[in-house]
ROLUMVO-220933 format. One record per residue: residue number from 1; x, y, z of N, C-alpha, C in turn. Coordinates in nm, 2 decimals. Layout:
@resi=NUM&n.x=X&n.y=Y&n.z=Z&ca.x=X&ca.y=Y&ca.z=Z&c.x=X&c.y=Y&c.z=Z .
...
//
This chain:
@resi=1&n.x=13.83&n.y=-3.21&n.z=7.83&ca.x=13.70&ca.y=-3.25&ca.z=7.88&c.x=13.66&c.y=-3.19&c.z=8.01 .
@resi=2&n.x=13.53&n.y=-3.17&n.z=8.07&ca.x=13.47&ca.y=-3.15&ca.z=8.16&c.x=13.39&c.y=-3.24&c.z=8.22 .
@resi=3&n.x=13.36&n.y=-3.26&n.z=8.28&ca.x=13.29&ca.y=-3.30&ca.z=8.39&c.x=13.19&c.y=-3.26&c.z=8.47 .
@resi=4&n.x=13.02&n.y=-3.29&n.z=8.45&ca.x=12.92&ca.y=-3.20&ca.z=8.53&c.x=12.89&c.y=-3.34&c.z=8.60 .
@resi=5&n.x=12.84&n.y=-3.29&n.z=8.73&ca.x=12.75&ca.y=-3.40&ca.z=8.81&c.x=12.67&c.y=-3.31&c.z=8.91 .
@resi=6&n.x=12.56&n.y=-3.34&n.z=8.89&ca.x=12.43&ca.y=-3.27&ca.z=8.98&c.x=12.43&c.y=-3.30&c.z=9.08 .
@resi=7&n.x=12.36&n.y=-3.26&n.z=9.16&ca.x=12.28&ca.y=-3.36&ca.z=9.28&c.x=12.21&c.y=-3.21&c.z=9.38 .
@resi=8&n.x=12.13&n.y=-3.29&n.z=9.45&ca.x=12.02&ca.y=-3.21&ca.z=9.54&c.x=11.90&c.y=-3.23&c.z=9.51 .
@resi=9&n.x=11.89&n.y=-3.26&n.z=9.43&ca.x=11.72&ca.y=-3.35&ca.z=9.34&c.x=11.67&c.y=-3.42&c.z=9.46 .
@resi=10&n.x=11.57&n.y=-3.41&n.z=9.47&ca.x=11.48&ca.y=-3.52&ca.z=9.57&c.x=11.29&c.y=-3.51&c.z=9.52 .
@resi=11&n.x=11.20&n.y=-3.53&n.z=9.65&ca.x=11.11&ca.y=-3.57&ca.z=9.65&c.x=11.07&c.y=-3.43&c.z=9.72 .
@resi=12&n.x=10.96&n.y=-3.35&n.z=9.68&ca.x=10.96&ca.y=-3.20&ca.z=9.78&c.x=10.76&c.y=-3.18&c.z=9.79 .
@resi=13&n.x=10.73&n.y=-3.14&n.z=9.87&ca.x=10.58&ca.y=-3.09&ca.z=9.90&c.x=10.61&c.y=-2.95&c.z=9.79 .
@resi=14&n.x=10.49&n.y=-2.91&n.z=9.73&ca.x=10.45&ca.y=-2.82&ca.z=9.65&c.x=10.48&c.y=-2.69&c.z=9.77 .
@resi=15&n.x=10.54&n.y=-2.57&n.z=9.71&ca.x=10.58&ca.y=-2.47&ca.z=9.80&c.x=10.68&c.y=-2.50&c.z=9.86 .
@resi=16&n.x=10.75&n.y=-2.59&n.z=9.86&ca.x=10.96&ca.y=-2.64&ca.z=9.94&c.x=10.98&c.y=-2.55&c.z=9.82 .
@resi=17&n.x=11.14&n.y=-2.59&n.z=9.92&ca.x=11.26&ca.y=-2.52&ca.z=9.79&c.x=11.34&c.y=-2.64&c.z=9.82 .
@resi=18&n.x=11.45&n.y=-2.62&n.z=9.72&ca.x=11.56&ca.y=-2.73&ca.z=9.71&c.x=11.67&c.y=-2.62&c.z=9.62 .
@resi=19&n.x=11.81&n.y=-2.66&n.z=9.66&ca.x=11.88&ca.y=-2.64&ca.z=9.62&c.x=12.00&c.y=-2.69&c.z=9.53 .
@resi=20&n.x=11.99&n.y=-2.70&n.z=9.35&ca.x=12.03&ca.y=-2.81&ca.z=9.33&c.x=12.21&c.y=-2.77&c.z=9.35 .
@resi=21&n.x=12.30&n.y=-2.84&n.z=9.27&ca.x=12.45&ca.y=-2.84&ca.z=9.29&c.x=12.45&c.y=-2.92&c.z=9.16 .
@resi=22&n.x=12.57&n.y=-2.85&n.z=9.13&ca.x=12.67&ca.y=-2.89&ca.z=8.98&c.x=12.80&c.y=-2.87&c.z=9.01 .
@resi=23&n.x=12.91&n.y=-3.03&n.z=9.04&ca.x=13.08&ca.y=-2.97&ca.z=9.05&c.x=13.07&c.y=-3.02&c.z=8.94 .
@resi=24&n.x=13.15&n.y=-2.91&n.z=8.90&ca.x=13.28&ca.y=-2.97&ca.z=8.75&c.x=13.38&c.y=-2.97&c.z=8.77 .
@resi=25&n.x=13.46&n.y=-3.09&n.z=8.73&ca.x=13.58&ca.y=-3.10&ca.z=8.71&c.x=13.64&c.y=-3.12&c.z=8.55 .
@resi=26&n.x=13.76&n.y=-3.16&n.z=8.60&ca.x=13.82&ca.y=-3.17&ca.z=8.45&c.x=13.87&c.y=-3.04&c.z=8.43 .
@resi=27&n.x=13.85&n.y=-2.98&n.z=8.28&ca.x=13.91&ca.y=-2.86&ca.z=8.25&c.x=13.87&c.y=-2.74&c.z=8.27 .
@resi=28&n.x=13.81&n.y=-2.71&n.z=8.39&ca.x=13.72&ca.y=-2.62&ca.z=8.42&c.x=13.78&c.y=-2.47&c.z=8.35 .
@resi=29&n.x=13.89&n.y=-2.48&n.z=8.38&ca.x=13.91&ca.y=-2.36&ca.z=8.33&c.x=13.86&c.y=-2.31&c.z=8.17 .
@resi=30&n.x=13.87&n.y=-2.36&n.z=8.10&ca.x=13.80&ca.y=-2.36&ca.z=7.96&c.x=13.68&c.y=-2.32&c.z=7.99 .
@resi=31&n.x=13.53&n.y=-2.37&n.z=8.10&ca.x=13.45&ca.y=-2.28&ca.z=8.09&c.x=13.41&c.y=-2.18&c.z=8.12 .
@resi=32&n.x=13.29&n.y=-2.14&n.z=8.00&ca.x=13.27&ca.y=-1.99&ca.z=8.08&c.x=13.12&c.y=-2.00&c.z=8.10 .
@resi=33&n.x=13.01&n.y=-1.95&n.z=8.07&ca.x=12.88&ca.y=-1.92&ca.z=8.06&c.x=12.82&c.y=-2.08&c.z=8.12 .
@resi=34&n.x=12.77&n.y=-2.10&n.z=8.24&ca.x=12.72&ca.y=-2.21&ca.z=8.28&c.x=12.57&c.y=-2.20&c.z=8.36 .
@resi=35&n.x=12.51&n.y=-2.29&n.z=8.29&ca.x=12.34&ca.y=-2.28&ca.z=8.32&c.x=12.28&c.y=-2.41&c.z=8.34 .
@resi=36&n.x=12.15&n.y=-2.42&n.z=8.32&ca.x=12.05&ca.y=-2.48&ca.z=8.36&c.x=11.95&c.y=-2.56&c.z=8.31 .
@resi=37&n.x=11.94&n.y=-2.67&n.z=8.21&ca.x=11.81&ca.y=-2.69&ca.z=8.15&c.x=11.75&c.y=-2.79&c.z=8.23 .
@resi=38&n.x=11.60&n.y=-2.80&n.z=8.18&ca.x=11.52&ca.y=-2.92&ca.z=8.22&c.x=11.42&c.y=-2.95&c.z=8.17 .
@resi=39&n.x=11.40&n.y=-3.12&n.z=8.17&ca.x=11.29&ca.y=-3.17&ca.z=8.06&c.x=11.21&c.y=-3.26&c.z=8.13 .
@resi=40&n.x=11.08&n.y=-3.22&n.z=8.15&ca.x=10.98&ca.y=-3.25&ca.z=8.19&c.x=10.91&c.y=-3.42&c.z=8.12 .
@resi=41&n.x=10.86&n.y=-3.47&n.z=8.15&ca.x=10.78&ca.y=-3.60&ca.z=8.13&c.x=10.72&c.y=-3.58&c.z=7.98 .
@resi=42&n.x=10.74&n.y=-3.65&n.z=7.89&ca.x=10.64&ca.y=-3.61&ca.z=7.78&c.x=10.71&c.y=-3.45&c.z=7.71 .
@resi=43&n.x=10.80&n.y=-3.42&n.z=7.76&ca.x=10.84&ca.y=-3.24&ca.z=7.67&c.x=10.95&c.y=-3.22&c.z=7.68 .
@resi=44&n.x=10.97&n.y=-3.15&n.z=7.58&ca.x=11.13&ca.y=-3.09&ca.z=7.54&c.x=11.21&c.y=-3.07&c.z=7.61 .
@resi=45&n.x=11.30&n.y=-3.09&n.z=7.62&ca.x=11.41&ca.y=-3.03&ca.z=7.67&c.x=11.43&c.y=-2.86&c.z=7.68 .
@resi=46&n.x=11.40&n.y=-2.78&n.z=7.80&ca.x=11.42&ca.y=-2.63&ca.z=7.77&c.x=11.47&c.y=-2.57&c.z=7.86 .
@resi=47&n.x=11.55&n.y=-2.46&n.z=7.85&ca.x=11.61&ca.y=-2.37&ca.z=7.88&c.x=11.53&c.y=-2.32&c.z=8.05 .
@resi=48&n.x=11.66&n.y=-2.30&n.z=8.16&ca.x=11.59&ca.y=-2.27&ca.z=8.28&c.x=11.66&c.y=-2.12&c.z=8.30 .
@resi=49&n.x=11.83&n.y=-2.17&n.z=8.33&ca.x=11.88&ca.y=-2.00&ca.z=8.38&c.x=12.01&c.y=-2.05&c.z=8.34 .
@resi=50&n.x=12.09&n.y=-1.91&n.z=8.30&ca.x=12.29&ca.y=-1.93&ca.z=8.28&c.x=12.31&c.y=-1.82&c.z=8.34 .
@resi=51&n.x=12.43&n.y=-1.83&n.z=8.37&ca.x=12.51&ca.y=-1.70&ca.z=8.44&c.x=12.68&c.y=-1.72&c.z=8.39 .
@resi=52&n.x=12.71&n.y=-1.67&n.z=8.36&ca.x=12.80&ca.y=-1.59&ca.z=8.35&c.x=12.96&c.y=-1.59&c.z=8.41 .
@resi=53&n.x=13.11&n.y=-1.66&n.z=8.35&ca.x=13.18&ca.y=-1.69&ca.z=8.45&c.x=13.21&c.y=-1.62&c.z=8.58 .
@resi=54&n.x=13.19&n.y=-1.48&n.z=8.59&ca.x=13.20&ca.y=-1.40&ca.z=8.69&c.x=13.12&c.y=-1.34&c.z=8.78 .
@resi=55&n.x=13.00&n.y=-1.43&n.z=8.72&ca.x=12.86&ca.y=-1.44&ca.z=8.82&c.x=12.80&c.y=-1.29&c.z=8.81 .
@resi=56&n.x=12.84&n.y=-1.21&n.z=8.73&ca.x=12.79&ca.y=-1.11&ca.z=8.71&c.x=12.67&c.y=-1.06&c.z=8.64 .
@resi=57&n.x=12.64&n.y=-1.19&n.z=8.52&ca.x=12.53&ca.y=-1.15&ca.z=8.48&c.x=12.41&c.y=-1.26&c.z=8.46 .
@resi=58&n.x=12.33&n.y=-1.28&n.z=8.49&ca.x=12.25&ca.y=-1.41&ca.z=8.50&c.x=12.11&c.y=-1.40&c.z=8.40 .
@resi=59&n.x=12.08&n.y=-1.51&n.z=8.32&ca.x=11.93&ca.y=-1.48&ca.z=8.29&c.x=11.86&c.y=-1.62&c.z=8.28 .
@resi=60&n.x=11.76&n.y=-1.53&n.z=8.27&ca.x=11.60&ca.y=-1.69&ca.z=8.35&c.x=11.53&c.y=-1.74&c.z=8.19 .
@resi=61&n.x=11.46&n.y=-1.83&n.z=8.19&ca.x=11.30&ca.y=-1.82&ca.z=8.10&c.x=11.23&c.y=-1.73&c.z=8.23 .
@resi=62&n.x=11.15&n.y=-1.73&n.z=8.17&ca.x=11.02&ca.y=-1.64&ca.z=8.23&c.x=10.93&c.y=-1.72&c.z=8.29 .
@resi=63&n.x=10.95&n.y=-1.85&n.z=8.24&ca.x=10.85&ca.y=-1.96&ca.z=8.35&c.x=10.93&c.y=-1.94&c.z=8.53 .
@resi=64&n.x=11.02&n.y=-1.92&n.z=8.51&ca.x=11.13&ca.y=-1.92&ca.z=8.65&c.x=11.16&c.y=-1.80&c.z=8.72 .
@resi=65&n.x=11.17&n.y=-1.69&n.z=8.62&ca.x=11.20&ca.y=-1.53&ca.z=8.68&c.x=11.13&c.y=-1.56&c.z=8.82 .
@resi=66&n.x=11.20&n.y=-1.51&n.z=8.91&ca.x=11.16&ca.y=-1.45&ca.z=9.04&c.x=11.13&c.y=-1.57&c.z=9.16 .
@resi=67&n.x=11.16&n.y=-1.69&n.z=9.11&ca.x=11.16&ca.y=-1.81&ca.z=9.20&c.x=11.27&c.y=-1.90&c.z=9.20 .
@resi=68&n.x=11.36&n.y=-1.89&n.z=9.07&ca.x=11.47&ca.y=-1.95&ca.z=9.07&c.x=11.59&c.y=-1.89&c.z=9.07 .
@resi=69&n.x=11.74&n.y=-1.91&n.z=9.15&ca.x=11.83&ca.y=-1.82&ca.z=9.15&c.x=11.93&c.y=-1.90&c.z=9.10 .
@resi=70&n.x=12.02&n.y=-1.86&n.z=8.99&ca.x=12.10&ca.y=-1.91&ca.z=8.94&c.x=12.26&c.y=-1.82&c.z=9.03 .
@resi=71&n.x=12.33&n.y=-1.96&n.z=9.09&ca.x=12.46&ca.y=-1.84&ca.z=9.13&c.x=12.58&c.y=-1.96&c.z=9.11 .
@resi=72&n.x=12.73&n.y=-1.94&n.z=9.11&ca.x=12.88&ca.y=-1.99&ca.z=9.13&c.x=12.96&c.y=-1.96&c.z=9.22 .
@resi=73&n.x=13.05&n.y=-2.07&n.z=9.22&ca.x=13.13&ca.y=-2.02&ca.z=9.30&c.x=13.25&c.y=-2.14&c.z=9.23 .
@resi=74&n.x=13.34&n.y=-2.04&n.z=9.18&ca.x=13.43&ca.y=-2.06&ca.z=9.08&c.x=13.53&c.y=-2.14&c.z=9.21 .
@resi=75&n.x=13.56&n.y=-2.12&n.z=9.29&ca.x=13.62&ca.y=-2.14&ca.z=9.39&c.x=13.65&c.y=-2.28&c.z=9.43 .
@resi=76&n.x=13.51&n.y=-2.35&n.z=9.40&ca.x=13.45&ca.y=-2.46&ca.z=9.42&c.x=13.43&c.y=-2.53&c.z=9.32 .
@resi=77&n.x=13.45&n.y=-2.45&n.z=9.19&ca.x=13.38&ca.y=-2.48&ca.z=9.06&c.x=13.23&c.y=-2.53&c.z=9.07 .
@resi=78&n.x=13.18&n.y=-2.49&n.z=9.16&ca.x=13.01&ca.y=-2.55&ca.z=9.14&c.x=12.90&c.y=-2.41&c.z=9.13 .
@resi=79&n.x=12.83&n.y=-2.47&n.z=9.10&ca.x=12.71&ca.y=-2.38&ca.z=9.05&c.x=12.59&c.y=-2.45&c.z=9.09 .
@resi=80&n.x=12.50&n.y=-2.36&n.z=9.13&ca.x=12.39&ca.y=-2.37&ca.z=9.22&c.x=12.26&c.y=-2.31&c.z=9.18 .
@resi=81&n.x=12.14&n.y=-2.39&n.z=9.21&ca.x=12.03&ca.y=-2.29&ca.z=9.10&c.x=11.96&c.y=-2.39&c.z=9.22 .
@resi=82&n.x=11.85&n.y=-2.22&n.z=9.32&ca.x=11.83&ca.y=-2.21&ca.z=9.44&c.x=11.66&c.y=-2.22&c.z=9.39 .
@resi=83&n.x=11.56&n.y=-2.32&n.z=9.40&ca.x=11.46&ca.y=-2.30&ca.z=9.36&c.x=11.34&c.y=-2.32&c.z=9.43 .
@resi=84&n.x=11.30&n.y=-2.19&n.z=9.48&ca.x=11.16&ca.y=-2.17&ca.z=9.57&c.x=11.05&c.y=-2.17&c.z=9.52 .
@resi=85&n.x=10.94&n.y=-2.18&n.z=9.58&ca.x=10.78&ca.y=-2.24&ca.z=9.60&c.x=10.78&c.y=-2.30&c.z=9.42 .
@resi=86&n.x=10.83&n.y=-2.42&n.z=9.50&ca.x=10.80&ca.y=-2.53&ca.z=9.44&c.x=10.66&c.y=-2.54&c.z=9.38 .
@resi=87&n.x=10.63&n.y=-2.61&n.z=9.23&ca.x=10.49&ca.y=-2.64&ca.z=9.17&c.x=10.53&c.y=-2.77&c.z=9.14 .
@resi=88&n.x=10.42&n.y=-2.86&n.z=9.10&ca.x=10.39&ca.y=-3.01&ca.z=9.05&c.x=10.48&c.y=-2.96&c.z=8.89 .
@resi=89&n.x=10.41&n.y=-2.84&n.z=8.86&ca.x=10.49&ca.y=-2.83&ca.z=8.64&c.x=10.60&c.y=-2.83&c.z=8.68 .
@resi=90&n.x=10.67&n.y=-2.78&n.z=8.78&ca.x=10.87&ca.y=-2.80&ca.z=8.76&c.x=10.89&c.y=-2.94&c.z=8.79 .
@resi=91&n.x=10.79&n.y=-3.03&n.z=8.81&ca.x=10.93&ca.y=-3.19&ca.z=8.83&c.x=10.94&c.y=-3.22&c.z=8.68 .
@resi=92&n.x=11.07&n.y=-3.24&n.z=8.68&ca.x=11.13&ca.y=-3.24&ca.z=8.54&c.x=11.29&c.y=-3.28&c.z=8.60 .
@resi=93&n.x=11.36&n.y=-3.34&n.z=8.55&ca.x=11.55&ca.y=-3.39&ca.z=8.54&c.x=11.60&c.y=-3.28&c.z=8.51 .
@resi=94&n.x=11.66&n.y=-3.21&n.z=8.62&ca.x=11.73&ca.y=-3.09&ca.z=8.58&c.x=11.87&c.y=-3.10&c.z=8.53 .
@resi=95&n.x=11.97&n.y=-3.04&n.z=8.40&ca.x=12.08&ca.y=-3.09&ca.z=8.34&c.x=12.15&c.y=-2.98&c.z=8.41 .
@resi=96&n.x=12.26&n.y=-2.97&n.z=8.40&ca.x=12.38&ca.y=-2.85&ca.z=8.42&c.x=12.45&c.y=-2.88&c.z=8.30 .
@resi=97&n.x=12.47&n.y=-2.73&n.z=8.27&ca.x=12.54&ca.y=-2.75&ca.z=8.12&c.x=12.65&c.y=-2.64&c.z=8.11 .
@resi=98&n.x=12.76&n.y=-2.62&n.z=8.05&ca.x=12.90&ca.y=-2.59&ca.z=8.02&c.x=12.92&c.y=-2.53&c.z=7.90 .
@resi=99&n.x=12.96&n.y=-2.39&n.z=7.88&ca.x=12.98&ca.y=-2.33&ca.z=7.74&c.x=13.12&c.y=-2.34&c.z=7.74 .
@resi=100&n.x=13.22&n.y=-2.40&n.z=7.67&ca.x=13.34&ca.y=-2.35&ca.z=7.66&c.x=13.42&c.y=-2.33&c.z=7.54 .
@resi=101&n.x=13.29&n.y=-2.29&n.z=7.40&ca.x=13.30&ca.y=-2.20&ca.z=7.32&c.x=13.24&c.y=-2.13&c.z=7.31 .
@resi=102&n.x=13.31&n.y=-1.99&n.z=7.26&ca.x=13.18&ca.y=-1.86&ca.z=7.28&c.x=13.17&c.y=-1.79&c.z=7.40 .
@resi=103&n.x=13.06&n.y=-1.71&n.z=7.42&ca.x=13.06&ca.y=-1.65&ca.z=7.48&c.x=12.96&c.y=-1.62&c.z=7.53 .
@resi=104&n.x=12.93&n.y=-1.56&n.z=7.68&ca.x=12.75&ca.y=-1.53&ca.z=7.67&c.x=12.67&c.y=-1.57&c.z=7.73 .
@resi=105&n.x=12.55&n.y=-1.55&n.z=7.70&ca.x=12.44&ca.y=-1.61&ca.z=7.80&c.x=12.33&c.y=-1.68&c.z=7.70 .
@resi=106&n.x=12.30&n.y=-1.75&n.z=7.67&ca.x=12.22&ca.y=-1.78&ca.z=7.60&c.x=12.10&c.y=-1.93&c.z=7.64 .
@resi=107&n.x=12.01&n.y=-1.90&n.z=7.57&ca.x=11.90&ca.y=-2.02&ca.z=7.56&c.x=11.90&c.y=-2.12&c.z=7.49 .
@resi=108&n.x=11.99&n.y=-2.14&n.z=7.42&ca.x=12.02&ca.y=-2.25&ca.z=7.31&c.x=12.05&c.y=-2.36&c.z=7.36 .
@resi=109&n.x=12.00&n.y=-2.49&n.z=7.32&ca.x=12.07&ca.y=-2.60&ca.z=7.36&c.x=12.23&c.y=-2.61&c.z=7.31 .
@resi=110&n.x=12.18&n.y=-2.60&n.z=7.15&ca.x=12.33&ca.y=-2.58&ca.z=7.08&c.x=12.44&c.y=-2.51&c.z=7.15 .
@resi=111&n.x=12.43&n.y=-2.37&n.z=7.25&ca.x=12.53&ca.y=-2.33&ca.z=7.29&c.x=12.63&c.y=-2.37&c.z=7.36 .
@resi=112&n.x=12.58&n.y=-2.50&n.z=7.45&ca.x=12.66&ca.y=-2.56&ca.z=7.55&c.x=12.69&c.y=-2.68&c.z=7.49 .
@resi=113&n.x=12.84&n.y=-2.73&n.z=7.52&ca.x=12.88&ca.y=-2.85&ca.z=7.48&c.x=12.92&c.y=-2.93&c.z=7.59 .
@resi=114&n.x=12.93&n.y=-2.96&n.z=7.70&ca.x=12.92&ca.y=-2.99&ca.z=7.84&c.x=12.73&c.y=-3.02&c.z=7.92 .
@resi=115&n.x=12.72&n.y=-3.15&n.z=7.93&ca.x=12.58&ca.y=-3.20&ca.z=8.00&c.x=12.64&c.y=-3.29&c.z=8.09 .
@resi=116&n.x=12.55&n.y=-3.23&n.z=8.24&ca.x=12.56&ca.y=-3.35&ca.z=8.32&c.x=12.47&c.y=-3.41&c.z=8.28 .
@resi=117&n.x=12.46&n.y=-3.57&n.z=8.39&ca.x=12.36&ca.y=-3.68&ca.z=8.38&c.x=12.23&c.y=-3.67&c.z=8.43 .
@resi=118&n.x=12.20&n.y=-3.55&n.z=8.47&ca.x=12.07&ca.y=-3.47&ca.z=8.52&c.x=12.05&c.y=-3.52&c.z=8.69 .
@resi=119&n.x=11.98&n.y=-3.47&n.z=8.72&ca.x=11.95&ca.y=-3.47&ca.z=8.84&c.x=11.72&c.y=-3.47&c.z=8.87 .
@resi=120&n.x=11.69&n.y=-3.57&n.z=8.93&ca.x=11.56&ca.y=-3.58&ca.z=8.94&c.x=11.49&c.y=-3.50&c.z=9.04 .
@resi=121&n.x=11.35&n.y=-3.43&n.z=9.01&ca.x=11.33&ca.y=-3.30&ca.z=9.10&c.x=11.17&c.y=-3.35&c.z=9.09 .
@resi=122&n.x=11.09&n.y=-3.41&n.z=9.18&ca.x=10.95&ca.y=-3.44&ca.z=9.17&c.x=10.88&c.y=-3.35&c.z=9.31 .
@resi=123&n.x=10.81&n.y=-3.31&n.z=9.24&ca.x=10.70&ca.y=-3.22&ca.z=9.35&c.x=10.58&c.y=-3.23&c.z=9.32 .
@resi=124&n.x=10.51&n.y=-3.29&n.z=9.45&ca.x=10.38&ca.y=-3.34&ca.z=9.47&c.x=10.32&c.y=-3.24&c.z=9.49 .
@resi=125&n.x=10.15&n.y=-3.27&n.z=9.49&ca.x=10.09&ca.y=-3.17&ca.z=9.52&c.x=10.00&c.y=-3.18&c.z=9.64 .
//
């Protein structure tokens, strides 16, 4: 088993950044590909950013390219998704999620079997 738990979620003026945090514990070693989702009030659950156990390769949605940074630090086992000029459309519960079958990077919810308990991210305007 694994273990995700978020935090850094708060309350932010439109244009802040905030930086969320995911430790895992448990069997960390088993994962590999760890990412990002979030579901907004009234909408789906979707795909934000994953990277890769060696932090080597990272990918976004396209709603996020070039404002969100997904990075790890295996060290620590946490992972961090660094997200600048804040908008009112990103407050949404952000999950951290854990692949540790397979391989990859992917957008699928199906791909990850590991969810934290989300983390709350509201930005006023």
């Amino acid at each position: 088993q694994v273990q995700l738990v978020e935090s850094g979620g708060g309350l932010v003026q439109a244009g802040g950044s905030l930086r969320l945090s995911c430790a895992a514990s448990g069997r960390t070693f088993t994962t590999n590909t760890m990412g990002w989702f979030r579901q907004a009030p009234g909408k789906e659950r979707e795909f934000v950013a994953a990277i890769t156990w060696s932090g080597a390769s990272t990918y976004y949605s396209d709603s996020v390219k070039g404002r969100f940074t997904i990075s790890r630090d295996n060290a620590k086992n946490t992972v961090y998704l660094q997200i600048d000029s804040l908008k009112p459309e990103n407050t949404a519960v952000y999950y951290c999620v854990a692949r540790t079958v397979g391989r990859g990077l992917s957008a699928l919810i199906g791909a990850y079997d590991y969810w934290g308990q989300g983390t709350q991210v509201t930005v006023s305007s």
